[in-house]
C-alpha positions, 0 to 999 in steps of 0.5 A, a space after each residue: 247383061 241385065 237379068 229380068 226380074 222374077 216376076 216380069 209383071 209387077 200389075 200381077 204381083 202387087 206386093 212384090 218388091 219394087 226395089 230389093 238389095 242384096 249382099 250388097 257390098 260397096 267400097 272405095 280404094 284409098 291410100 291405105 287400101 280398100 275400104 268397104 263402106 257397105 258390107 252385106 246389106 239386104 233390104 227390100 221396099 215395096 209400092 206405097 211403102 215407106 223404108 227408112 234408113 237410120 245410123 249415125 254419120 259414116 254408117 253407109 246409108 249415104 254410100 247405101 244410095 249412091 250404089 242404088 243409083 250407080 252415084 259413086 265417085 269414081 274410080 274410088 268407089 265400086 260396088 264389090 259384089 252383091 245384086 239391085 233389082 229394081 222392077 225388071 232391071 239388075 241395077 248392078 250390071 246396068 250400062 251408063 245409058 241405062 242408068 241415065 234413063 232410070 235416074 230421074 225418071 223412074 228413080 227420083 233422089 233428094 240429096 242431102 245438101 241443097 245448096 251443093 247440089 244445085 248448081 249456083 250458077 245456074 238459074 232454076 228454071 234450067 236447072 229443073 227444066 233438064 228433067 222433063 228435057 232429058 226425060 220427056 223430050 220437051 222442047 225449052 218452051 214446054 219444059 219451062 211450063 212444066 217447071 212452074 207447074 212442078 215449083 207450084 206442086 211443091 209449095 213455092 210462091 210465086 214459081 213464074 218468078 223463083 224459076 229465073 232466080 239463082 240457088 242463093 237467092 232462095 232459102 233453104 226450106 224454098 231449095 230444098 224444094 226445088 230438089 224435090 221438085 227435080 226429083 219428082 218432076 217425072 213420077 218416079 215409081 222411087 224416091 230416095 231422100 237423104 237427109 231431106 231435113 239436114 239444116 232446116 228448121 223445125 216448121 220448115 222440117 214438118 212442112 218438108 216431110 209432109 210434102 213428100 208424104 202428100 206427094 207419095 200418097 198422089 202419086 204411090 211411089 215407094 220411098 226410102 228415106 235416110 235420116 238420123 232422126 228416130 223422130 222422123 222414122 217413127 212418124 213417116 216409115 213402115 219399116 225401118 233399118 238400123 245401120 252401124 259400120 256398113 251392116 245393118 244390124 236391125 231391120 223391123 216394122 217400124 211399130 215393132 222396132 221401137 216397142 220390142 229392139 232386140 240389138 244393144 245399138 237400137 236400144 242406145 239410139 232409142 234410149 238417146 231420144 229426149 223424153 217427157 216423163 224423163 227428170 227434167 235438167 238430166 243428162 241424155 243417155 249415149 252411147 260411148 265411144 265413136 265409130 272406127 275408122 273403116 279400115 279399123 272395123 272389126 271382121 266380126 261384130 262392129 259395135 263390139 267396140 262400143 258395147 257395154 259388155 266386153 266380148 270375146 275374141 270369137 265374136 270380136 273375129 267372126 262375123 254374128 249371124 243375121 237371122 228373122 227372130 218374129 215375122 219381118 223382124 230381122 236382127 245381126 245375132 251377136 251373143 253379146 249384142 242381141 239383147 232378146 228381151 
């Protein structure tokens, strides 16, 4: 059953959410048992607005995505639990059919590996002419035309030729866009990038992020935008969430989080960023120690692994309330971990 939205008319509510996630919970059976890869997380995006997801590797930013789009591998991996609601539609309870419809046309999504992601035998032009026939309902001549004119959009010379190319004939910078041309060909009203940068140089890197923020601006959909660099996030982002073992343990505007972060893991990342009016030739700060195992994680706080400060078997065992400590600003309220300055 798919549950309507709260309010049926987004026209009317302009700054409703367009997408919000609920203790969303996702794992995945294994060997060993059940792991959940996302535990509890709760995170909104409205119109015109940009979310960014950031954590390092195994965080569940990827595995966060995949469940907006019912991407998971299965059988493995299921959402336990929890709600997605995006615009009138209950995305957790959506049938396949629903979820084909939703997929490319009103949610857009940027994965993370171009060159994995595209099919290597298959020319382009099939592989983004699929969009507009699927969606559209174009027929191959007309699909073809709308495919030269979106490779054109996104910045790539000379389409009428690229689009009878194969993946491995391209660059990375020129696939990754072509995976941001099959993600907007139809104006979704969402687009998830993960990882929209990984692998690509810095000019390529800048030129990428400013196409999907012209592009946002042209079209004003929302997008959440999953990345490890805090760089990015403080450029592109209005809000940001900080991940770390499946939580999120931060979420704030993104002004806010880098001027006032209140856990001890955002302050590790943030202190980890390269600055100018640091002594030249010093030694980055980390953080110690690596993220366990997710059948090791601790029930309670995560990071208390990891934290400078021990912690006591309490917190170590109960889950630390997540509580809004300032407007927007949200926080996981570890007693060792929340560092209020």
């Amino acid at each position: 059953m798919i549950r309507p939205c709260r309010f049926p008319d987004p026209t009317l509510f302009p700054y409703m959410p367009l997408l919000e996630v609920t203790d969303l919970r996702t794992g995945f059976d294994t060997d060993y048992g059940r792991v959940v890869a996302v535990d509890g997380v709760d995170f909104s995006v409205e119109r015109n607005k940009t979310l960014g997801i950031v954590g390092e590797s195994g965080c569940g930013k990827s595995v966060t995505a995949l469940s907006v789009m019912q991407l998971l591998p299965r059988p493995a991996g299921n959402i336990l639990g929890g709600s997605i609601q995006f615009k009138d539609r209950e995305l957790v309870e959506a049938t396949p059919d629903v979820m084909v419809d939703v997929r490319g046309d009103e949610i857009g999504m940027i994965f993370q590996e171009p060159m994995t992601a595209l099919n290597p035998v298959q020319k382009i032009g099939r592989q983004v002419s699929e969009v507009f026939i699927l969606h559209k309902k174009m027929d191959k001549a007309t699909a073809r035309e709308a495919s030269i004119d979106i490779l054109e959009k996104v910045g790539i010379p000379s389409p009428e030729i690229r689009i009878d190319e194969y993946p491995h004939q391209l660059s990375g910078g020129m696939r990754q866009r072509v995976m941001i041309a099959m993600a907007l060909g139809c104006k979704p009203d969402l687009l998830i990038a993960d990882e929209p940068t990984t692998a690509l140089d810095v000019t390529v890197q800048a030129q990428i992020l400013k196409l999907i923020s012209d592009l946002q601006a042209e079209m004003g959909m929302a997008v959440i935008l999953i990345t490890h660099d805090l760089g990015v996030i403080a450029e592109t982002c209005d809000e940001v969430v900080v991940m770390y073992g499946g939580r999120i343990v931060e979420r704030a505007p993104v002004l806010e989080l880098f001027a006032n972060p209140q856990h001890a893991y955002t302050k590790g990342l943030l202190r980890s960023i390269p600055r100018l009016d640091r002594k030249r030739k010093t030694k980055l700060p980390t953080i110690e120690g690596n993220v366990p195992s997710l059948d090791k994680m601790p029930s309670g706080c995560r990071f208390s692994t990891r934290a400078d400060i021990e912690h006591d078997e309490a917190s170590i065992t109960n889950r630390p309330a997540y509580g809004e400590i300032s407007p927007g600003h949200w926080v996981e309220k570890c007693p060792y971990c929340y560092q209020p300055d």
